[in-house]
PAZAPA-4460 file (N, C-alpha, C; in steps of 0.05 Angstrom, whole numbers, plus 32768, in hexadecimal, padded with zeros to 4 digits):
% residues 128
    n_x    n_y    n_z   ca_x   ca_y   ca_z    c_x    c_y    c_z   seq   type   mol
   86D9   8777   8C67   86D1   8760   8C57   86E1   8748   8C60     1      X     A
   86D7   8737   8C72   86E1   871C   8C7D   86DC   870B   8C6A     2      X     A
   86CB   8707   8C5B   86C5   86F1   8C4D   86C8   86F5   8C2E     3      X     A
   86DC   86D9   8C2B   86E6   86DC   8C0C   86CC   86DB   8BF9     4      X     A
   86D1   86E5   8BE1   86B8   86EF   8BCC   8699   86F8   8BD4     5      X     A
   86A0   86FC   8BF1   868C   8707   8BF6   8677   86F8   8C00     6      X     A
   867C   86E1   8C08   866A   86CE   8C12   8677   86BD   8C2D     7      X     A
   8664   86B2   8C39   8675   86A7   8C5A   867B   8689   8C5B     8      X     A
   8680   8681   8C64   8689   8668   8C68   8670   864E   8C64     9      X     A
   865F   864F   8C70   8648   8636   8C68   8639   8644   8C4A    10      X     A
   8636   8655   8C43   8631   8666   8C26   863E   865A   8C18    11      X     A
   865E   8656   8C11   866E   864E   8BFD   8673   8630   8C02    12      X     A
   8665   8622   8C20   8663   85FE   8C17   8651   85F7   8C01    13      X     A
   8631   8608   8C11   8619   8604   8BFB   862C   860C   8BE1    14      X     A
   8625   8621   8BDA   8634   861C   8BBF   863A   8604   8BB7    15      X     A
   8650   85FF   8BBB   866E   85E6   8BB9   8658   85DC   8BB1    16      X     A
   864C   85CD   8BCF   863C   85B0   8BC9   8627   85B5   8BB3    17      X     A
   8614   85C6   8BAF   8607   85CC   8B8F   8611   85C5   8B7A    18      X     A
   8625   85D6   8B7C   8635   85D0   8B64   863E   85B7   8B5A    19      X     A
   8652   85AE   8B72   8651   8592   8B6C   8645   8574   8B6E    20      X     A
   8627   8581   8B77   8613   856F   8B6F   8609   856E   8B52    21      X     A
   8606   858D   8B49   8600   858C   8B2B   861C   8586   8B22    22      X     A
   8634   8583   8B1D   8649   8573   8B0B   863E   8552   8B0B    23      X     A
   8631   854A   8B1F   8638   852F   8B2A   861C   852B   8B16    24      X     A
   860A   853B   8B1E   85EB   852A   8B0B   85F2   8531   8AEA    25      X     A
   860D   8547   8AE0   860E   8549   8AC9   861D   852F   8ABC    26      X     A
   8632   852A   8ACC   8641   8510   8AC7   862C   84FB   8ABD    27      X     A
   861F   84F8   8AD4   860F   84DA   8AD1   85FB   84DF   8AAF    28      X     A
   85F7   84EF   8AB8   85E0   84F1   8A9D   85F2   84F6   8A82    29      X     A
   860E   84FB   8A78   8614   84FE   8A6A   8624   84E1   8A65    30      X     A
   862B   84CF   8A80   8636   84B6   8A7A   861F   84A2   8A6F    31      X     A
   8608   84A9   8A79   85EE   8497   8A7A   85E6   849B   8A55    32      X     A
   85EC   84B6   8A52   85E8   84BA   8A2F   85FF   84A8   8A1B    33      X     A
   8615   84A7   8A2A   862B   84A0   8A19   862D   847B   8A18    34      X     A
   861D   8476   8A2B   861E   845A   8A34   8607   844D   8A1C    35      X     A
   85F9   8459   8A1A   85DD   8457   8A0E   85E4   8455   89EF    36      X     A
   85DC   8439   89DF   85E7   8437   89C2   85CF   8442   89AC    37      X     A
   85DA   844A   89A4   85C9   8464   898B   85BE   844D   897B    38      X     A
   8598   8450   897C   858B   843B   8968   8596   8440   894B    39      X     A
   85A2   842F   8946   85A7   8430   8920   8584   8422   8919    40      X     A
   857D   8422   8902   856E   8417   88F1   8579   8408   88E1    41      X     A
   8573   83E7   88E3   857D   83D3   88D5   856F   83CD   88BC    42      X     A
   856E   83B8   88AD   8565   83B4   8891   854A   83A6   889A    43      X     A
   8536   83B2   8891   8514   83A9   8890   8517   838B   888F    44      X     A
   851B   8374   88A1   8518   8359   8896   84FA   834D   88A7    45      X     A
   84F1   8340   888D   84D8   8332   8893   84D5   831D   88B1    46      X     A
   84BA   8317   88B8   84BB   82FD   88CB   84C3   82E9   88B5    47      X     A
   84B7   82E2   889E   84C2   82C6   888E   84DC   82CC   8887    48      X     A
   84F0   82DB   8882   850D   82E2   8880   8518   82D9   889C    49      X     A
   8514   82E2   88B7   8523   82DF   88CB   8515   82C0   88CE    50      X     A
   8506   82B1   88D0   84FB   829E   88CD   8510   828A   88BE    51      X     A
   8513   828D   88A9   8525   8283   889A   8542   827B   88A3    52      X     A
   854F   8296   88A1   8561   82A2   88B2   8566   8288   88CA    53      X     A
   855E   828C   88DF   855A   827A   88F6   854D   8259   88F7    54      X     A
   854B   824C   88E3   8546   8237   88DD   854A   822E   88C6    55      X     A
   8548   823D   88B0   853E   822D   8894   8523   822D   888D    56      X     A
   8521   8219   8870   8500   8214   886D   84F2   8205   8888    57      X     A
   84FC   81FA   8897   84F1   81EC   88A5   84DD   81FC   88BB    58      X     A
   84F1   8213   88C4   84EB   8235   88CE   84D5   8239   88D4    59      X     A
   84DA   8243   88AF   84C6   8246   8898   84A4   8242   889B    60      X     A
   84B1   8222   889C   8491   8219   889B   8486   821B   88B2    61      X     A
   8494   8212   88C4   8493   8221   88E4   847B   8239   88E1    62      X     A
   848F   8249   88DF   847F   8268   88E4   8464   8268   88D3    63      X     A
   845A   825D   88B5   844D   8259   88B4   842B   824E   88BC    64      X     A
   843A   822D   88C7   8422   8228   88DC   8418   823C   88EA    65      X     A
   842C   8243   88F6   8428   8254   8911   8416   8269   890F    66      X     A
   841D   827A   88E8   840D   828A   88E6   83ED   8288   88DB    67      X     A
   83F0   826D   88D4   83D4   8267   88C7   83C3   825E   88E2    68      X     A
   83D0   824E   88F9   83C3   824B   8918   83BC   8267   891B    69      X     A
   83C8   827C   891D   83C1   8292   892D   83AD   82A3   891E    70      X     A
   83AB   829E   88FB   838B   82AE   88EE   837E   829C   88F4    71      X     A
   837A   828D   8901   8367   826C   8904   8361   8260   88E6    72      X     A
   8376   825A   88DA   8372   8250   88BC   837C   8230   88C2    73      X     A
   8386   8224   88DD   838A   820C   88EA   8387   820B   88FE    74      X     A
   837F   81F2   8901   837A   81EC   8925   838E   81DC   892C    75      X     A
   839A   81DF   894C   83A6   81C9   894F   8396   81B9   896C    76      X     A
   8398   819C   8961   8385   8194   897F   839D   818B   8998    77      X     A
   838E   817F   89A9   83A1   8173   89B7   83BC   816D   89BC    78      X     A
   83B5   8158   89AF   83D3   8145   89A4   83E7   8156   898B    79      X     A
   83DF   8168   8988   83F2   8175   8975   83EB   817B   8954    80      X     A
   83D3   816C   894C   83CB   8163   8930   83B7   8181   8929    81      X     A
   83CA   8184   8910   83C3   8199   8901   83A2   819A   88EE    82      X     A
   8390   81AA   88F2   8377   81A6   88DB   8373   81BB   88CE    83      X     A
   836F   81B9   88B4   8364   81D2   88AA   8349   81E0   88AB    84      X     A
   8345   81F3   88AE   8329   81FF   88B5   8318   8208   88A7    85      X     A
   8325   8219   888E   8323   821F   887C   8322   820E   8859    86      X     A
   8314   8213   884C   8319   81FF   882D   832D   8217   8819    87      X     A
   8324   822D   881D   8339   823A   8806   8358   8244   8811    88      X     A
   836C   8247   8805   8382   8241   880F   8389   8263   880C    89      X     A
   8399   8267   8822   83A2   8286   8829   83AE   8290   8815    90      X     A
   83B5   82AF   8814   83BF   82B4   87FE   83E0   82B3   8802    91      X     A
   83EB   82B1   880B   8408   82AE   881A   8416   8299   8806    92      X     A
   8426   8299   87F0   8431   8284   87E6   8435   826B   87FD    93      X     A
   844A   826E   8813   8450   825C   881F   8434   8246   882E    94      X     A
   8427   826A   883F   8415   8257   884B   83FA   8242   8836    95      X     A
   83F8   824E   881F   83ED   8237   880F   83F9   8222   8803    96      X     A
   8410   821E   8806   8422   820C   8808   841E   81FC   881F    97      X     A
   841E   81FE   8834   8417   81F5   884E   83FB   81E4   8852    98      X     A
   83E8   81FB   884D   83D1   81F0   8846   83CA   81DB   882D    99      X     A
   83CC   81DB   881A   83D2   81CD   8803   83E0   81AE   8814   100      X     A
   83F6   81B0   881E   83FD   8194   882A   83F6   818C   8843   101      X     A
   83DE   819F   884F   83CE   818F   8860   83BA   8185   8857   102      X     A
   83AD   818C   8845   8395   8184   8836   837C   818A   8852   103      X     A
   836A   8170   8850   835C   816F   8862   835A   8161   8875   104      X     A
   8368   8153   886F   837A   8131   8886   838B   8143   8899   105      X     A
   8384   8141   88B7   8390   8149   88C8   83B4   813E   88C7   106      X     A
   83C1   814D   88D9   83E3   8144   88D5   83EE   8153   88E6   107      X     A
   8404   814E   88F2   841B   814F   8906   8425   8164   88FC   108      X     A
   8431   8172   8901   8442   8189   88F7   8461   817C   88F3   109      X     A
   8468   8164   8900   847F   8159   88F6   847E   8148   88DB   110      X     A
   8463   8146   88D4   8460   813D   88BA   845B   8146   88A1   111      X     A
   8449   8164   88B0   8448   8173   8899   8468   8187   8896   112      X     A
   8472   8190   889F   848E   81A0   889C   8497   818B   8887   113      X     A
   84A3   8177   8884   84AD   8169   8868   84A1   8168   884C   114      X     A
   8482   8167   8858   8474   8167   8844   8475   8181   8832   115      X     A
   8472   819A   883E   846E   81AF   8831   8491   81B2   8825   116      X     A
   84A8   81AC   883F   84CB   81B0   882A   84C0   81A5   8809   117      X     A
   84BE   818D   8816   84B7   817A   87F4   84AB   817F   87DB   118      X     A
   849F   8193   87E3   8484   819D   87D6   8486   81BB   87C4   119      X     A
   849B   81C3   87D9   84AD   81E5   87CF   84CA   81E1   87C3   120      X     A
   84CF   81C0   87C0   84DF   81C4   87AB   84DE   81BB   878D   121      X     A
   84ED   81C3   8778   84E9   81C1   875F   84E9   819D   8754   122      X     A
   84EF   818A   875E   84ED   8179   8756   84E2   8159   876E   123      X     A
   84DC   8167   8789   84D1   815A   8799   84E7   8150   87A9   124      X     A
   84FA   8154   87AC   850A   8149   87BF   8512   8157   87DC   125      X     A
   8512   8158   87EF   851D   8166   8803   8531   817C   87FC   126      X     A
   8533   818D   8805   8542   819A   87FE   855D   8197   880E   127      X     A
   8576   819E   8808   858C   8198   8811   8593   81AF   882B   128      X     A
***
């Protein structure tokens, strides 16, 4: 018996190299796991909450247009001027708020955003 454990010389490289090919793909895939940050589940917050959040009422009213443009409950033309499309007002507190201070008189969205702050607060003044 010339050959240690019983195997010959290019026999016990293969090996080697097998072997330490599978350590090398176990590494990677166990660093690639450890690297990788575990989804937590955060607190349910609304689009009008992060809306908020990230602007204020101003946001706010923001995101509303935006969402009354995208059920087509407003048009916007050209130049930027807001129309209503609709006569009965959505059921959305805010966005009938919105609607409500566009009436039927077309408007800027830089004119209506004050209009509606003014309008959502308790005594008509901007809010602070």
């Amino acid at each position: 018996m010339n050959h240690p454990w019983g195997i010959s010389g290019p026999e016990f490289l293969w090996l080697y190299a097998a072997g330490l090919a599978g350590a090398v793909v176990w590494v990677v895939v166990v660093r690639a796991r450890a690297r990788r940050p575990e989804p937590t589940p955060g607190p349910a917050v609304s689009l009008d909450e992060l809306a908020f959040l990230a602007g204020g009422a101003r946001r706010l009213v923001e995101l509303s247009i935006a969402r009354l443009v995208a059920a087509g409950r407003l048009r916007v033309n050209r130049t930027g001027t807001l129309t209503s499309t609709v006569k009965r007002p959505p059921g959305e507190p805010l966005d009938a708020a919105v609607h409500a201070a566009l009436g039927r008189r077309p408007l800027r969205p830089a004119t209506l955003i004050p209009k509606v702050d003014a309008a959502s607060t308790p005594n008509g003044s901007p809010p602070r």
